[in-house]
C-alpha positions as CSV (number, residue, x, y, z in Angstrom):
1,X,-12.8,23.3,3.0
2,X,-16.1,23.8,1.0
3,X,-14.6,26.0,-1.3
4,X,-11.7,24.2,-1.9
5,X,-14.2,21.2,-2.6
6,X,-16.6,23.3,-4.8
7,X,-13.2,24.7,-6.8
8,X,-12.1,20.8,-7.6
9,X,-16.0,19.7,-8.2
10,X,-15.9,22.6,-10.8
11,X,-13.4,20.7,-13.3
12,X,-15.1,17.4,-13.5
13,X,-17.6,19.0,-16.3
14,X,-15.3,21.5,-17.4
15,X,-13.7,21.6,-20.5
16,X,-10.1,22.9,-19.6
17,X,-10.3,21.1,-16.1
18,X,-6.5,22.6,-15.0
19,X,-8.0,25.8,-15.8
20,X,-10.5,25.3,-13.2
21,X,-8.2,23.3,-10.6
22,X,-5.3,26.7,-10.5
23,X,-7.8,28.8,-9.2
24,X,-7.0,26.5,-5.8
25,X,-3.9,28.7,-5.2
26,X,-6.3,31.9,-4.9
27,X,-8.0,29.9,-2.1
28,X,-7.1,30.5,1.6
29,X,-5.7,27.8,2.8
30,X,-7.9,26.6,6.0
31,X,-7.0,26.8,9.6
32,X,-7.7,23.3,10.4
33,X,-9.3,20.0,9.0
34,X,-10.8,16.9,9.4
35,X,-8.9,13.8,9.7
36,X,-8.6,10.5,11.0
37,X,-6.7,10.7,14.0
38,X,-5.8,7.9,17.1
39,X,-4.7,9.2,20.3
40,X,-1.9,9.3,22.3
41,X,-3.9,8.5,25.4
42,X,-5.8,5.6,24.7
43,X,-2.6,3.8,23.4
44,X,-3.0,1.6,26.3
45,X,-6.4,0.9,25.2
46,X,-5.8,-2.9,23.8
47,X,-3.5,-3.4,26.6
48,X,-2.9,-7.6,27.4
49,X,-5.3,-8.0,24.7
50,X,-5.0,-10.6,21.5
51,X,-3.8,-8.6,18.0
52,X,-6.6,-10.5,16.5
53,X,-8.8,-9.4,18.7
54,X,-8.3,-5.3,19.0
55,X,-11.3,-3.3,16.9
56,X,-9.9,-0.3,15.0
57,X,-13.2,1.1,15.2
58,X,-12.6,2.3,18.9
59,X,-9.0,4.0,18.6
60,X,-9.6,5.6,15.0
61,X,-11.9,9.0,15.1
62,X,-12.6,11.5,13.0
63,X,-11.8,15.0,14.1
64,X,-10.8,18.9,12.9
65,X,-7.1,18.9,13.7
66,X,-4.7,22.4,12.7
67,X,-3.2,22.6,9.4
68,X,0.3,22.4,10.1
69,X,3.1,25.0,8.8
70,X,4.5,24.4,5.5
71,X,8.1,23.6,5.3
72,X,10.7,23.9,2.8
73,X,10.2,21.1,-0.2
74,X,7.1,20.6,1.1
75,X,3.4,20.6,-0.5
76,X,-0.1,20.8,1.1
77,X,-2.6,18.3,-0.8
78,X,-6.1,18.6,-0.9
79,X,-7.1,14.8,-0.4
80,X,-10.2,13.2,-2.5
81,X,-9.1,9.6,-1.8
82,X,-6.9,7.3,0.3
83,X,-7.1,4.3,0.9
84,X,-6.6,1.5,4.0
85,X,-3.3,-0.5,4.5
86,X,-2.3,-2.9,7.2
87,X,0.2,-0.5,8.2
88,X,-3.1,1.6,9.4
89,X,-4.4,-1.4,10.9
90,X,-1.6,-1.7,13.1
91,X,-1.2,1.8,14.1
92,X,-5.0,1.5,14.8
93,X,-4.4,-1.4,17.3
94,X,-1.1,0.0,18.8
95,X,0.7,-3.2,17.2
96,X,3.3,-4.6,17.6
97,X,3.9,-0.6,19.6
98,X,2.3,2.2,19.3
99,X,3.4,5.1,16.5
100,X,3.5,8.0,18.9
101,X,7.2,6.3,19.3
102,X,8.0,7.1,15.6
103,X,6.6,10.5,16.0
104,X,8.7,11.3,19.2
105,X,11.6,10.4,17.7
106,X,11.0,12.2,14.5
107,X,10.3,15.8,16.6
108,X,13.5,15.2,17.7
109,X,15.7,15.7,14.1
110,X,14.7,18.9,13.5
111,X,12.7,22.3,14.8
112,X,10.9,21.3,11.1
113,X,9.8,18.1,12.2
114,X,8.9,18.5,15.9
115,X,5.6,19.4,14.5
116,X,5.1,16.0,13.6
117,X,5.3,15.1,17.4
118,X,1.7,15.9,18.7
119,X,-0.6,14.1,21.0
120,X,-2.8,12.8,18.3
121,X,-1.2,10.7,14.8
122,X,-3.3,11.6,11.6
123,X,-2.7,8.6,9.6
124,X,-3.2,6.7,5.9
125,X,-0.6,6.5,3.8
126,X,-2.2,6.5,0.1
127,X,-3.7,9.6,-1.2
128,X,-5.1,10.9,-4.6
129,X,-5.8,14.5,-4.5
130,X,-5.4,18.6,-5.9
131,X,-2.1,20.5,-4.8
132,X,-2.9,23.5,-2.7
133,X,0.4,25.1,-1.8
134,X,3.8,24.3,-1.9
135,X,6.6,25.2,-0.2
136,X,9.9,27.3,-0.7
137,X,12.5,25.5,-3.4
138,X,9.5,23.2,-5.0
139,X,9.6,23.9,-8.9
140,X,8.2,20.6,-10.0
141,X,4.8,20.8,-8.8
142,X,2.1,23.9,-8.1
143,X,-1.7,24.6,-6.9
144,X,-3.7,22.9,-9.6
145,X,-1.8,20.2,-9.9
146,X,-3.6,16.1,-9.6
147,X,-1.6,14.3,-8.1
148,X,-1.5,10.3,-6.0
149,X,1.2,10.3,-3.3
150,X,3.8,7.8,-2.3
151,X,4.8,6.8,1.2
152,X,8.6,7.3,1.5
153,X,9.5,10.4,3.7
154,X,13.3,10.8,3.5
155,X,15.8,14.0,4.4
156,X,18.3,12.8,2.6
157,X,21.2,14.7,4.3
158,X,23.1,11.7,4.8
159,X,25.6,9.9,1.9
160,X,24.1,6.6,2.5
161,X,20.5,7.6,0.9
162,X,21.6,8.9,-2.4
163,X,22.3,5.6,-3.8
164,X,18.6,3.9,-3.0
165,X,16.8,6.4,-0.8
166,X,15.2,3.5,1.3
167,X,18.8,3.3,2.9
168,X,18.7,6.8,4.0
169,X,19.0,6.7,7.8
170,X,16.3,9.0,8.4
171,X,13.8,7.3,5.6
172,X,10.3,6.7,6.7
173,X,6.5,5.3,5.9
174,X,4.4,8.8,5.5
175,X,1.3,8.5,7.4
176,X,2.8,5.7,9.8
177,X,6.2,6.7,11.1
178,X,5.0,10.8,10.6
179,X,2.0,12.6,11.0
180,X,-0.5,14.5,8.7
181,X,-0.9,11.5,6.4
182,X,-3.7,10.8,3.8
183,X,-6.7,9.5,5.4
184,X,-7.6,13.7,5.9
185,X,-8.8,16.2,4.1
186,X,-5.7,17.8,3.5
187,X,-2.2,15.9,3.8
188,X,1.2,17.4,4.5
189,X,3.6,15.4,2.4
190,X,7.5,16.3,0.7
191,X,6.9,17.2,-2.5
192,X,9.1,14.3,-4.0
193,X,6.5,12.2,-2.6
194,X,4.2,13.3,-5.4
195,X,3.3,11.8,-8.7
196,X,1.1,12.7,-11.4
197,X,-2.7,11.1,-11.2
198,X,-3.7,8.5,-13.9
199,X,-6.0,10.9,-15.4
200,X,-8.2,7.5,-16.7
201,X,-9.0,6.8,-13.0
202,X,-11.3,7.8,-10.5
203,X,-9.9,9.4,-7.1
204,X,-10.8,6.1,-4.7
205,X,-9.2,4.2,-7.9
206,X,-5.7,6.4,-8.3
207,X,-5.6,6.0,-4.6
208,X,-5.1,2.9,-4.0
209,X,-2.5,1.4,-5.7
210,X,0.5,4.0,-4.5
211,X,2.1,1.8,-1.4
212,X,1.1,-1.8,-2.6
213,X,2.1,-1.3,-6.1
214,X,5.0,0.2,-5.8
215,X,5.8,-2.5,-3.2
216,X,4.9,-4.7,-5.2
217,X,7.4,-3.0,-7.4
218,X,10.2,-2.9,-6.2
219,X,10.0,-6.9,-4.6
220,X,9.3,-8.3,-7.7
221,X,10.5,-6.6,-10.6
222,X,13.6,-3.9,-9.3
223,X,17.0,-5.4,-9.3
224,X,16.6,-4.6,-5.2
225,X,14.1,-7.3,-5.1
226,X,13.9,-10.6,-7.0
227,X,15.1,-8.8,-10.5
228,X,12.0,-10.6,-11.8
229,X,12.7,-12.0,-15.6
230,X,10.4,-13.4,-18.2
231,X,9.7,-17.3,-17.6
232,X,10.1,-17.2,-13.7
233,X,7.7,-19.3,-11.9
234,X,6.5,-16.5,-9.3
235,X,4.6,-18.3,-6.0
236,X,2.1,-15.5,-5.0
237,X,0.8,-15.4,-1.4
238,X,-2.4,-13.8,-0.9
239,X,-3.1,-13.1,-4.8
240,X,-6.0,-11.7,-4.9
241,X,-5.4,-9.1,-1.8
242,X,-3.8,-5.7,-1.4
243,X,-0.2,-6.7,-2.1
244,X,-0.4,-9.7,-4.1
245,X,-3.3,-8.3,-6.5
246,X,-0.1,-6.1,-7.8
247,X,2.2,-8.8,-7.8
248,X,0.0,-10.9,-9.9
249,X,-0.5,-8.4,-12.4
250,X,3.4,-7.4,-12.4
251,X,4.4,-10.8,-12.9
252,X,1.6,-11.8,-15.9
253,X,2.8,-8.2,-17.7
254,X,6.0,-9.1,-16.9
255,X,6.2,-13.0,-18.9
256,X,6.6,-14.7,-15.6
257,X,4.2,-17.5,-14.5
258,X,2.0,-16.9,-11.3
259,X,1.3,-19.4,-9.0
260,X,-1.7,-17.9,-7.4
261,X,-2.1,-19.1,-3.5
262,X,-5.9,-17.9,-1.8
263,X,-8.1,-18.9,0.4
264,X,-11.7,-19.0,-1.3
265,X,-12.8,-19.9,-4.2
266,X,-14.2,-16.2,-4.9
267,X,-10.3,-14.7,-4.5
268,X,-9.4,-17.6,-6.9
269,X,-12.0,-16.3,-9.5
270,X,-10.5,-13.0,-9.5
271,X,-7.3,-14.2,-10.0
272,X,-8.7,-16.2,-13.1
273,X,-10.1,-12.3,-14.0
274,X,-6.6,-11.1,-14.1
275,X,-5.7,-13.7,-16.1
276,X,-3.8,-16.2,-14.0
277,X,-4.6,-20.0,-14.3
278,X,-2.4,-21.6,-11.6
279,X,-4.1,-21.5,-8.6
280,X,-4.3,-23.5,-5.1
281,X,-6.7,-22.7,-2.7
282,X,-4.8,-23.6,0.2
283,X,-8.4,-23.3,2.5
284,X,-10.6,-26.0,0.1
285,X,-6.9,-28.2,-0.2
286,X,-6.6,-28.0,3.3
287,X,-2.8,-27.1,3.9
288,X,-1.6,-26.7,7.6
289,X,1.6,-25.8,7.8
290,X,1.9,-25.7,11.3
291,X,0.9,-29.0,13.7
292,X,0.7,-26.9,16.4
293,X,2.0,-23.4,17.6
294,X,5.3,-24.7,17.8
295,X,5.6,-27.1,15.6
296,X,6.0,-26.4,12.0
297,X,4.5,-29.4,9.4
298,X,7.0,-30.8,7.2
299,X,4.8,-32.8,5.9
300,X,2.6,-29.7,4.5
301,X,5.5,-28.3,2.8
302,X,6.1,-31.1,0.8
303,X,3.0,-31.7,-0.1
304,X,2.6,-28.0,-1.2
305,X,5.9,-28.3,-2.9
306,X,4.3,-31.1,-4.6
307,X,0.8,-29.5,-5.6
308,X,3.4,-26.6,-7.2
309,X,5.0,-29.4,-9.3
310,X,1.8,-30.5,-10.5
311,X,0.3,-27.2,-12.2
312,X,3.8,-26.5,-13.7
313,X,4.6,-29.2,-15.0
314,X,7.4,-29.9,-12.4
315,X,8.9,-26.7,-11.8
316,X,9.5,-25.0,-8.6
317,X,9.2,-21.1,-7.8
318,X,12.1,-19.2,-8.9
319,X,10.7,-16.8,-6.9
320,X,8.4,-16.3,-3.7
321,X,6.7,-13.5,-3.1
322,X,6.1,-13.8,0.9
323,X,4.2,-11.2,3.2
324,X,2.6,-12.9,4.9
325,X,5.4,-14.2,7.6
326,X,5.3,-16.4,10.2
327,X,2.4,-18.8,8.9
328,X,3.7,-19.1,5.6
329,X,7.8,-18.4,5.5
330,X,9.1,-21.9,6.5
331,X,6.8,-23.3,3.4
332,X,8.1,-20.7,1.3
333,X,12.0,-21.1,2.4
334,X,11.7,-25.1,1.7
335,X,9.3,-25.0,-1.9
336,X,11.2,-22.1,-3.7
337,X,14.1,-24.2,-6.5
338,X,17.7,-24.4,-5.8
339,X,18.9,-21.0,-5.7
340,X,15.5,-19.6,-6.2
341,X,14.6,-16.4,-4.4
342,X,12.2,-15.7,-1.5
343,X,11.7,-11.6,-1.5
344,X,9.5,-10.8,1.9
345,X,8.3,-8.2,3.0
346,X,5.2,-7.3,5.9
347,X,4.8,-10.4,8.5
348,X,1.0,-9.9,8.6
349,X,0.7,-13.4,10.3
350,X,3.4,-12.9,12.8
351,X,7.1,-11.3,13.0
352,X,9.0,-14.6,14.1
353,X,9.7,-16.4,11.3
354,X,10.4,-20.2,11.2
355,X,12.0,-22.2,8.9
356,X,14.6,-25.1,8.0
357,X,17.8,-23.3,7.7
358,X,19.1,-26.6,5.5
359,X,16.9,-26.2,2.8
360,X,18.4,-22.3,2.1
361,X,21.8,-22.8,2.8
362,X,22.5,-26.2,1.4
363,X,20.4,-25.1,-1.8
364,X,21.6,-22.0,-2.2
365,X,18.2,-20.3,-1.9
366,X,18.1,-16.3,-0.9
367,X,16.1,-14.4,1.5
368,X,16.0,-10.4,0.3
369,X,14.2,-8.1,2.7
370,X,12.1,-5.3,0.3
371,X,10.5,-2.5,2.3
372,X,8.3,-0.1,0.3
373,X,10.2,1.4,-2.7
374,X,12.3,4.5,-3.7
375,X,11.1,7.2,-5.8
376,X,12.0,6.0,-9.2
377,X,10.1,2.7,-8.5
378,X,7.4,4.3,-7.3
379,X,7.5,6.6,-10.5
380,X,7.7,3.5,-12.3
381,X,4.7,1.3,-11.0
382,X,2.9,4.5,-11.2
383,X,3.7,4.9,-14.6
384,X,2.6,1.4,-15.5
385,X,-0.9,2.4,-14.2
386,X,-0.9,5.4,-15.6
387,X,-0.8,3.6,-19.4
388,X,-3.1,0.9,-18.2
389,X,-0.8,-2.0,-18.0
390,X,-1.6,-2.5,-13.7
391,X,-5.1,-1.6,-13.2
392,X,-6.4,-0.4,-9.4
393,X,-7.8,-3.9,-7.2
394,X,-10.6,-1.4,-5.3
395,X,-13.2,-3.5,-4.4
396,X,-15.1,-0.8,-2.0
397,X,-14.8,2.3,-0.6
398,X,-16.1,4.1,2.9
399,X,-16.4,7.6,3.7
400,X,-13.8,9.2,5.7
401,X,-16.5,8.4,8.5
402,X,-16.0,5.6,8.4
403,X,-12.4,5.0,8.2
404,X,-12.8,2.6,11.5
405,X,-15.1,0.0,9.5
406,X,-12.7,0.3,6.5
407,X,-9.6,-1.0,8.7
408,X,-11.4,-3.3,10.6
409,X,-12.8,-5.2,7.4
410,X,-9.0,-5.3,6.4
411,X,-8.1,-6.4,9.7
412,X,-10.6,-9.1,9.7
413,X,-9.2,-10.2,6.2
414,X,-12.9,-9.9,5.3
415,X,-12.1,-8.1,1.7
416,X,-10.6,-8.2,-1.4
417,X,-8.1,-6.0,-3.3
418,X,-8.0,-2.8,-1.6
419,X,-10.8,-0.6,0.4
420,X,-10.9,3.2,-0.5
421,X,-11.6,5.7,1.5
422,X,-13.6,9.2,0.1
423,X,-11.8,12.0,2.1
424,X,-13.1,15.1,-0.2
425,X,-14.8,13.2,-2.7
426,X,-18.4,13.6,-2.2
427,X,-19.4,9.8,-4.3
428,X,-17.3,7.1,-6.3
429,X,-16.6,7.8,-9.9
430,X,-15.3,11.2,-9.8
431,X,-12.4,12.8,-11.1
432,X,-12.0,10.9,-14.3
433,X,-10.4,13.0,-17.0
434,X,-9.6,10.7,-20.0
435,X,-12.7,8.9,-20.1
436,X,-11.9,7.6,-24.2
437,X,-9.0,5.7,-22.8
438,X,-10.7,4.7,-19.9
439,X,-13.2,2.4,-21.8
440,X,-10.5,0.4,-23.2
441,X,-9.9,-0.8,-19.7
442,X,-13.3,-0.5,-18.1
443,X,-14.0,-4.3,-17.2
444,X,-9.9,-4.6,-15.8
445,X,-10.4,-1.6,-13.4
446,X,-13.5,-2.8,-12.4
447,X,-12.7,-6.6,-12.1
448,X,-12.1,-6.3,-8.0
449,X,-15.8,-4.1,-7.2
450,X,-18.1,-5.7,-5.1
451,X,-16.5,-8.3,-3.6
C-alpha cells in the first residue's frame, strides 16, 4: 500500500498529474488491506439493548483483510476518502438486523458473489479515490483514473432493471448490503458505480457528497421523486445535515423556496450560509409532535402548519422532503398543500410511521418512496458538483482509525453536514487539481468546516 500511496502523493505537485497517477497499473496490486470491518460474531453484541444507546465504537475495527478477486465489470479503487452515513451507523449497531443477512444472501446468486459472504463486512459506502485495476469487458475506466463512487450495486440480468435500475431485483446499497465497501484502503466496486472526481475538490470533499446527493437527487428533483419545479415551496427536514444539506442546495439552484427545519441555532446559521431565509428551529419553537409514545399531537401540527404559513406568506409545502420518519411523518402528511407531495426516504427516527390517513386521501396529497438513485442521477448530481453548482457539507474528517468516533458522532446527531473519513489520504486538503476554479467557490465548500 505504500507505494501505491507514494505513486498518488507524486501527482499532487506534478504538472501532468494523470501522467503520474497511470504508473498505478505497473504497481502490484497488494495481498490484503486495511479496512473497517464489524464482525459476524459479535452481532449479538447490543443484544436487548436501546438503538440509541449501542456505541459503534465497539463493533467497528480496523483490520488487514484479503483483497478480493476481481470479477468481470469490475474495478479495484485505491480509496483516499469516504465518508460516514447512517446506513454505517446502523450496520455498526446491528440495526434494525444485522448485514451479514444481506451478505448471505448475496453469496448465494452467484460463485462471483459468494465472495461477498465472509465472516467479517468491510463497510462505507462513499469513496473518492485512484483506479488500480479493472476487470474483463470495462472500457470506460483504467489505472490512473480519479474517480468518487456511487452506492447502487445492480446485475442487471433481469427486464425489470433496465427501465430505472433501482427496480432491478437484485439492486443493492454498496458497502451496506455487500462487502469490500469504501471505508478501506482499497474498495471493490462495479465499474458502473464510478464517476469522474470533481477535480476542484479535495479527496475527504469529493467523498462525501456521492450517496446523499444523489439521494438527494433523485427525491427532489428526478421525475421518480417529487419532479421538483421552480416556485415549489420545499419543507426541508434536517437542513443543515447529511441529506438535507443537499436538498437545500438542490432546491435554492433549482427556483424553489426552502423551508429550512433544524434544531439549533448554529444549523440555522448554516442554512442562512447556503442562502436560505426561511427557517424554524423546531428545538428554540418548541414543537412536540408527539404527546406521548403513542399519541401523536394534533395540536403541533397545526401549529407547524401555521408557523409554515407565516414565513410564506400563506403557502403550504408543495413538497416535503421527509427522512426523518416516525417523529416527523404524521406532521409532514397533514402540513404538505392539497395534492402536495411528501417524497421519504430513511426513517432515522423510527420505521413505523404514523399519520392521519384523512388528510392524504381526502386532499389528494402523495406519499413517493425514493431509495438512493440510478446511475444517471447519480451522474447528474455529480455533475452539478463537479461545475460548482452543489458544493460538499464536510464539516470534519477522522482518520480511518477512527472510523468508530466518526459514526458515533453521526449517531449521536452531534454534527453537521457530513464527517469524512482519510482512508489513504495522509492530511485534509489533498488531491485538488483545479485550484483557479476552486477559488471561485472557496468560502461555499468551506461554509460546513468546523462545526
Amino acid at each position: 500500500m505504500r507505494d501505491i500511496l507514494e505513486a498518488i502523493m507524486a501527482a499532487e505537485d506534478a504538472e501532468d498529474p494523470a501522467r503520474e497517477l497511470s504508473a498505478l497499473g505497473r504497481l502490484p496490486v497488494p495481498a490484503s488491506y486495511r479496512g473497517v470491518v464489524v464482525r459476524a460474531d459479535e452481532a449479538d453484541m447490543f443484544a436487548g439493548m436501546p438503538a440509541a444507546d449501542r456505541d459503534p465504537r465497539r463493533t467497528l475495527h480496523v483490520q488487514e483483510v484479503p483483497t478480493p478477486e476481481l470479477g468481470p465489470g469490475e474495478a479495484l479503487v485505491a480509496v483516499m476518502a469516504s465518508a460516514i452515513n447512517y446506513n454505517t451507523v446502523w450496520t455498526s449497531i446491528f440495526e434494525p438486523l444485522s448485514t451479514f443477512s444481506f451478505l448471505r444472501r448475496y453469496g448465494r446468486l452467484s460463485p462471483l458473489t459468494r465472495r461477498h459472504d465472509l465472516p467479517y463486512h468491510v463497510v462505507g459506502s462513499d469513496a473518492a479515490g485512484v483506479v488500480l485495476r479493472v476487470g474483463a469487458g470495462v472500457t470506460r475506466w483504467r489505472p490512473g483514473d480519479e474517480v468518487v463512487a456511487h452506492c447502487l450495486s445492480v446485475e442487471l440480468e433481469e427486464a425489470a432493471g433496465h427501465d430505472d435500475t433501482m427496480l432491478d431485483p437484485q439492486q443493492r446499497i454498496w458497502g451496506f448490503e455487500t462487502n469490500f465497501g469504501g471505508l478501506a484502503e482499497l474498495a471493490l466496486v462495479k465499474a458502473n458505480q464510478l464517476m469522474p472526481k470533481p477535480g476542484h475538490l479535495s479527496w475527504e470533499e469529493a467523498a462525501s457528497p456521492g450517496l446523499v446527493n444523489s439521494t438527494a437527487y433523485r427525491q427532489l428533483v428526478s421525475h421518480h421523486g417529487a419532479a421538483m419545479k421552480q416556485g415549489d415551496v420545499v419543507l426541508v427536514w434536517g437542513a443543515s445535515g447529511g441529506l438535507g444539506g443537499y436538498a437545500t442546495q438542490l432546491a435554492l439552484g433549482g427556483g424553489a423556496v426552502p423551508v429550512c427545519v433544524v434544531s439549533s441555532p448554529d444549523k440555522a446559521e448554516l442554512c442562512r450560509r447556503m442562502g436560505a431565509d426561511l427557517i424554524i428551529d423546531r428545538a428554540a419553537e418548541g414543537f412536540r409532535f408527539w404527546a406521548d409514545e403513542q399519541t401523536p399531537d394534533m395540536g403541533e401540527w397545526r401549529r407547524f402548519g401555521e408557523r409554515i404559513r407565516e414565513l410564506t406568506g400563506g403557502d403550504d409545502p408543495d413538497i416535503v422532503f421527509e427522512h426523518p420518519g416516525r417523529e416527523t411523518f404524521g406532521a409532514s402528511v397533514f402540513v404538505a398543500k392539497r395534492g402536495g407531495t411528501i417524497v421519504t426516504c430513511a426513517s432515522t427516527s423510527g420505521y413505523q410511521h404514523q399519520y392521519d390517513n384523512r388528510y392524504l386521501w381526502m386532499h389528494l396529497k402523495r406519499i413517493v418512496g425514493s431509495h438512493f438513485a440510478n446511475y444517471r442521477e447519480a451522474w447528474a448530481a455529480n455533475r452539478l458538483v463537479a461545475r460548482g453548482r452543489i458544493h460538499p457539507t464536510v464539516s470534519r474528517s477522522y482518520p480511518l482509525e477512527r472510523t468508530g468516533q466518526a459514526a458515533y458522532e453521526v449517531h449521536r446527531n452531534a454534527h453537521q453536514g457530513k464527517v469524512g473519513v482519510r482512508c489513504l489520504a495522509p492530511r485534509d486538503g489533498l488531491g485538488v487539481r483545479d485550484p483557479e476554479f476552486r477559488a471561485r467557490h472557496e468560502t461555499a465548500i468551506n461554509r460546513f468546516r468546523g462545526h
